[in-house]
C-alpha positions in Angstrom: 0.0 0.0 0.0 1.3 3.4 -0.3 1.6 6.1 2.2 -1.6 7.5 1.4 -3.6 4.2 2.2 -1.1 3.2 4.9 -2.4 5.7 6.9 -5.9 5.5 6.2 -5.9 2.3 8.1 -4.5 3.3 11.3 -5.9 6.0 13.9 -7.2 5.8 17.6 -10.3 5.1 19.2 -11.8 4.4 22.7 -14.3 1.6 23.7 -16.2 0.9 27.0 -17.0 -2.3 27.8 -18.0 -5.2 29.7 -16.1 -7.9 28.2 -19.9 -9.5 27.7 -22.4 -8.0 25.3 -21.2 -5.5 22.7 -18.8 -2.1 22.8 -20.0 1.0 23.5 -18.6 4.1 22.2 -16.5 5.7 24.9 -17.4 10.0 25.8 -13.6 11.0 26.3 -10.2 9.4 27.1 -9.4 11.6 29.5 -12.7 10.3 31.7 -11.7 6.5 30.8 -8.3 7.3 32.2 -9.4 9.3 35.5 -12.2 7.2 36.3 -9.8 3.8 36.2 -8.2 1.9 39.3 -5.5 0.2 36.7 -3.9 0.8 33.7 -2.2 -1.7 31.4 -0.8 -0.7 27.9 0.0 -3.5 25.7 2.6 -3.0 22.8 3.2 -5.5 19.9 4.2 -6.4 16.6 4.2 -9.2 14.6 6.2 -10.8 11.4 8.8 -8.4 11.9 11.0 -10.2 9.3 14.2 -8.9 9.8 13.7 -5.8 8.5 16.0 -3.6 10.4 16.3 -0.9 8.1 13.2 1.7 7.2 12.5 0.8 4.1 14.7 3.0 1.3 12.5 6.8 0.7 12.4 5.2 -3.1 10.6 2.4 -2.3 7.1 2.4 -3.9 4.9 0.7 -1.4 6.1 1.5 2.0 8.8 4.4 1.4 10.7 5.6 4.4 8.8 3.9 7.0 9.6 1.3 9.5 13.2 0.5 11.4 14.2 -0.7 14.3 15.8 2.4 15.7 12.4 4.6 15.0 10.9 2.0 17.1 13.0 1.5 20.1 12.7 5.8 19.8 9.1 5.2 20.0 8.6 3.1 22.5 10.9 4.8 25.1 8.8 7.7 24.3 5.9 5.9 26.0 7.7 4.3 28.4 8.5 7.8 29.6 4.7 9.0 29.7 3.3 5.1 30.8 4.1 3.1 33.6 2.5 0.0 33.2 3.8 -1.7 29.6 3.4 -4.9 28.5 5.7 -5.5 24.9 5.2 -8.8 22.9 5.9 -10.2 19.4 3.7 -12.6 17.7 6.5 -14.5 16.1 8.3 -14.2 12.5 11.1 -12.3 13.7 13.5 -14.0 10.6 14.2 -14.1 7.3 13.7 -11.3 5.1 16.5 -9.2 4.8 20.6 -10.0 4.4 20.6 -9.0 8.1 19.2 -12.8 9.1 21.5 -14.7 5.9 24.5 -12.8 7.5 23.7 -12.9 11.5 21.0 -15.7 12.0 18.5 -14.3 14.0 21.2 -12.5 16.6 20.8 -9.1 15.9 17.2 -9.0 15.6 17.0 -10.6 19.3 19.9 -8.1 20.9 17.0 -5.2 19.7 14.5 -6.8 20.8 16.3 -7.5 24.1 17.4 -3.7 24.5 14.1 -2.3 23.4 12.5 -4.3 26.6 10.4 -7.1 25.1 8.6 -8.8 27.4 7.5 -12.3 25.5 7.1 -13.6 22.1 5.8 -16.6 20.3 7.6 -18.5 17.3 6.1 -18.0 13.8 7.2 -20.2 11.0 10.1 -18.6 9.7 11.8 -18.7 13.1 12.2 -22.3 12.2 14.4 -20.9 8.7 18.0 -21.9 10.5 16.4 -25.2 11.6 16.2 -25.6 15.4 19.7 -25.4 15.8 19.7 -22.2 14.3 17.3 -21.3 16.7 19.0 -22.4 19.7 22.5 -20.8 18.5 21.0 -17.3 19.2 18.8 -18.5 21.9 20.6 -16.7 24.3 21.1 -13.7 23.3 17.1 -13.1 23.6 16.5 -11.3 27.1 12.7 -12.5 26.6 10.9 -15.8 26.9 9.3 -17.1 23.5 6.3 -18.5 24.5 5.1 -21.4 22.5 1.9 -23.9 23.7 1.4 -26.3 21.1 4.8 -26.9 20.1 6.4 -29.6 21.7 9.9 -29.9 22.2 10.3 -32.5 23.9 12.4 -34.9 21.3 14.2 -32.0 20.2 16.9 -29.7 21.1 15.0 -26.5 22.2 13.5 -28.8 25.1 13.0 -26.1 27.8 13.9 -23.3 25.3 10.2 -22.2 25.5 7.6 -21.7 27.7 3.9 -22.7 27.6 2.4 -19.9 29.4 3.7 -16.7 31.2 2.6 -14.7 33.9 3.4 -11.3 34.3 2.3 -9.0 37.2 1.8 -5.4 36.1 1.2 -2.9 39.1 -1.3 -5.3 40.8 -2.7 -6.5 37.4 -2.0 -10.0 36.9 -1.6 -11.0 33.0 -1.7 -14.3 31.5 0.2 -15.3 27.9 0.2 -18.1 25.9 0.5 -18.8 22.6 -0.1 -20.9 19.1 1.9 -21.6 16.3 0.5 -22.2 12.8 1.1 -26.3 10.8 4.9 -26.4 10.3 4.2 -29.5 8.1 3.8 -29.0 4.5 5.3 -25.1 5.1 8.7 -25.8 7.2 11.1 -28.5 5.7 11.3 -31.1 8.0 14.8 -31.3 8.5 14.2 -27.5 10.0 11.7 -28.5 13.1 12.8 -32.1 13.0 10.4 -34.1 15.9 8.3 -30.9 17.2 4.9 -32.4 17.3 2.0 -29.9 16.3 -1.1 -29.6 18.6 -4.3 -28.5 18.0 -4.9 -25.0 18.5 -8.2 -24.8 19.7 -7.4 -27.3 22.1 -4.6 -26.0 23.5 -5.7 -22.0 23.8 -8.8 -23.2 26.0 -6.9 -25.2 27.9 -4.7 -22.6 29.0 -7.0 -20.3 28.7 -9.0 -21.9 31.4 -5.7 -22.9 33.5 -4.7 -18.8 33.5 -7.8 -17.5 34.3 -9.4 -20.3 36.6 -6.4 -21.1 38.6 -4.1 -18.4 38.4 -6.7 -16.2 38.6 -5.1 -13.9 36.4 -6.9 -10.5 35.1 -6.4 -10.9 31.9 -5.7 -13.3 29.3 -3.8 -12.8 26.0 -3.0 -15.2 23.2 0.1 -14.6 20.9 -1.3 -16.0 17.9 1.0 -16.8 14.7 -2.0 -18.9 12.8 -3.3 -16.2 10.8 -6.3 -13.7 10.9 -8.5 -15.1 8.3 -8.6 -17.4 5.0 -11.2 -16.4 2.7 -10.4 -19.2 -0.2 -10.0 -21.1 2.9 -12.8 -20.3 5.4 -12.8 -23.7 7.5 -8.3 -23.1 8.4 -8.3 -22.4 11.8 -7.2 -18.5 12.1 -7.5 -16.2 14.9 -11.0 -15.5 13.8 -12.3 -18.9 14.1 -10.1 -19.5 17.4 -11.7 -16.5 18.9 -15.2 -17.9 18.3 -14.4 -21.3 19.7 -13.5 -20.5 22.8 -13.9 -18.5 26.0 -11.6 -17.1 28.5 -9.3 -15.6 26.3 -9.4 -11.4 25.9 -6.8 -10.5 23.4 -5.3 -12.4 20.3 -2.4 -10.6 19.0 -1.9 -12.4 15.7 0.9 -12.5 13.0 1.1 -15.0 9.6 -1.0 -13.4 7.3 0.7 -9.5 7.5 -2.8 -8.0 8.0 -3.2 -4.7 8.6 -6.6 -4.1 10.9 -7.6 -0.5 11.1 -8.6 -1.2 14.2 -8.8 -4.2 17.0 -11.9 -6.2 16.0 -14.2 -7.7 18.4 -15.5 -11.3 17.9 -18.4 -13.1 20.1 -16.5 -16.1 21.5 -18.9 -19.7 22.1 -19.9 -18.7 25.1 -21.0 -15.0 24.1 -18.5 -12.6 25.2 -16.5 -10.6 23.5 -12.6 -11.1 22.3 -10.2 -8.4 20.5 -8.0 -9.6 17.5 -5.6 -7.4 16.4 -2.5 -7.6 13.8 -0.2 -4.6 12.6 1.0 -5.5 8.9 4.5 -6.7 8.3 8.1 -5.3 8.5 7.4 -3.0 11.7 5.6 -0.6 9.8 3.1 -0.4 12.6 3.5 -0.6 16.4 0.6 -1.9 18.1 -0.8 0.2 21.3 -4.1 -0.6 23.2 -4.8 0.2 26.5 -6.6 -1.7 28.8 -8.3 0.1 31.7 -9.6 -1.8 35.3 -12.0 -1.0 38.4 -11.2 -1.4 41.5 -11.8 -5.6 41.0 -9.6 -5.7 38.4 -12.4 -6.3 36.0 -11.9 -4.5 33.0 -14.3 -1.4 31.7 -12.8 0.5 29.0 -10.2 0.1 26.4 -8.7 2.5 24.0 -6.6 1.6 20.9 -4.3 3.5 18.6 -2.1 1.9 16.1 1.4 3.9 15.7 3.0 4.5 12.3 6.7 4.0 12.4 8.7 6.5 9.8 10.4 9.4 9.5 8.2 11.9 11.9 10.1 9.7 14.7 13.7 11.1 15.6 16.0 8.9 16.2 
């Protein structure tokens, strides 16, 4: 897309809700914000695919936008107006630029770790180097890559990953897991070797349930890396259908398919509440930002979204 449509689909908005029947338009962010307990802002991107760089000012789809360096700019910008900040990847960190052919997947991780991630999933392409590739630059990650229906067990990364994570921000307790997309028929299998694929579905209500029923945790966020939708293939599990069968869960953060949502879009889940999706493109064009806003229980009342653009307006 070019400038002109790229920012067409990105903007702010505020929502009220219940987390139960449907969103209400919000009066002003300022009342959301003053009349709140808590405050949890969530950051994220997804299929990041090495792209370092901003892409080049002659570049005919995205010119001069994106980079690392605008981003970590970015987010310290926030960090210094909000306390509570919660920064995950949905996976697809590799392959794209000479950056990962050159350093494997290290330098991407030694940003991430400086800009403060707090989690990520594994997409795909983060299988490129094969699971030894993986585990080479493994360490170099200051973050926990969060994977549920991977299992390592027969392979190397064994206790590389985590199923779930919990992370306690200022009171508010947050649970994380996340779900990888069929390696099989899309990663060579010399490159994820024994990882044994479970279902989706499965797996997100299971620890959805787990996080919110016995770790009574606030909130509930999936890292998804399956994709947001399949229209010449409606019945592929995506985040869409994922969010529809099954409960518990608040947020999907997804990656795969490198769509850009103008907005986070609410989907009834089986048991009739409601559950944001939300993805932000490709190539860190777009930083994520919603912000989640709690009573006094800890229930939550109000959200507001807004989608940053990453180019040249950002100094560095």
């Amino acid at each position: 897309m070019n400038r002109k449509q790229f920012l067409k689909t990105v903007g702010g908005g505020t929502l009220a809700m219940t987390m139960a029947p449907n969103f209400l338009m919000a009066e002003s962010f300022n009342a959301l914000s003053s009349a709140s307990e808590y405050q949890l802002t969530i950051l994220h991107t997804n299929d990041q695919h090495s792209r370092i760089e901003p892409f080049d000012a002659s570049y005919t789809r995205n010119p001069n936008q994106g980079g690392f360096a605008r981003r970590a700019a970015l987010i310290q910008k926030i960090r210094s107006e909000e306390k509570n900040i919660l920064l995950l990847d949905s996976g697809d960190i590799f392959q794209g630029t000479p950056y990962f052919n050159f350093f494997g997947g290290e330098l991407e991780f030694k940003l991430m770790s400086m800009m403060g991630y707090d989690a990520s999933t594994m997409g795909n392409h983060d299988f490129d180097n094969g699971l030894q590739g993986f585990k080479k630059v493994r360490p170099v990650a200051k973050f926990p890559f969060i994977c549920s229906n991977y299992d390592f067990k027969n392979t190397i990364l064994d206790g590389e990953t985590e199923p779930f994570k919990i992370f306690n921000k200022n009171g508010i307790k947050v649970g994380v897991f996340g779900v990888g997309i069929q390696l099989e028929g899309l990663v060579g299998k010399k490159d994820y070797g024994e990882t044994a694929y479970l279902d989706p579905i499965e797996i997100a209500q299971h620890y959805s349930d787990f996080l919110r029923n016995e770790k009574k945790c606030d909130l509930v966020i999936c890292l998804s890396h399956i994709g947001y939708d399949y229209k010449d293939n409606p019945e592929k599990v995506s985040d869409k259908i994922l969010a529809a069968k099954t409960d518990g869960i608040d947020l999907i953060l997804g990656g795969h398919t490198h769509t850009f949502l103008p907005e986070p879009q609410s989907f009834m889940n089986r048991k009739g509440k409601n559950v944001l999706v939300n993805q932000v493109g490709w190539a860190g064009l777009l930083l994520g930002k919603i912000n989640f806003y709690f009573d006094k229980n800890k229930s939550v009342k109000n959200i507001s979204w807004n989608n940053q653009v990453i180019d040249d307006t950002i100094l560095v």
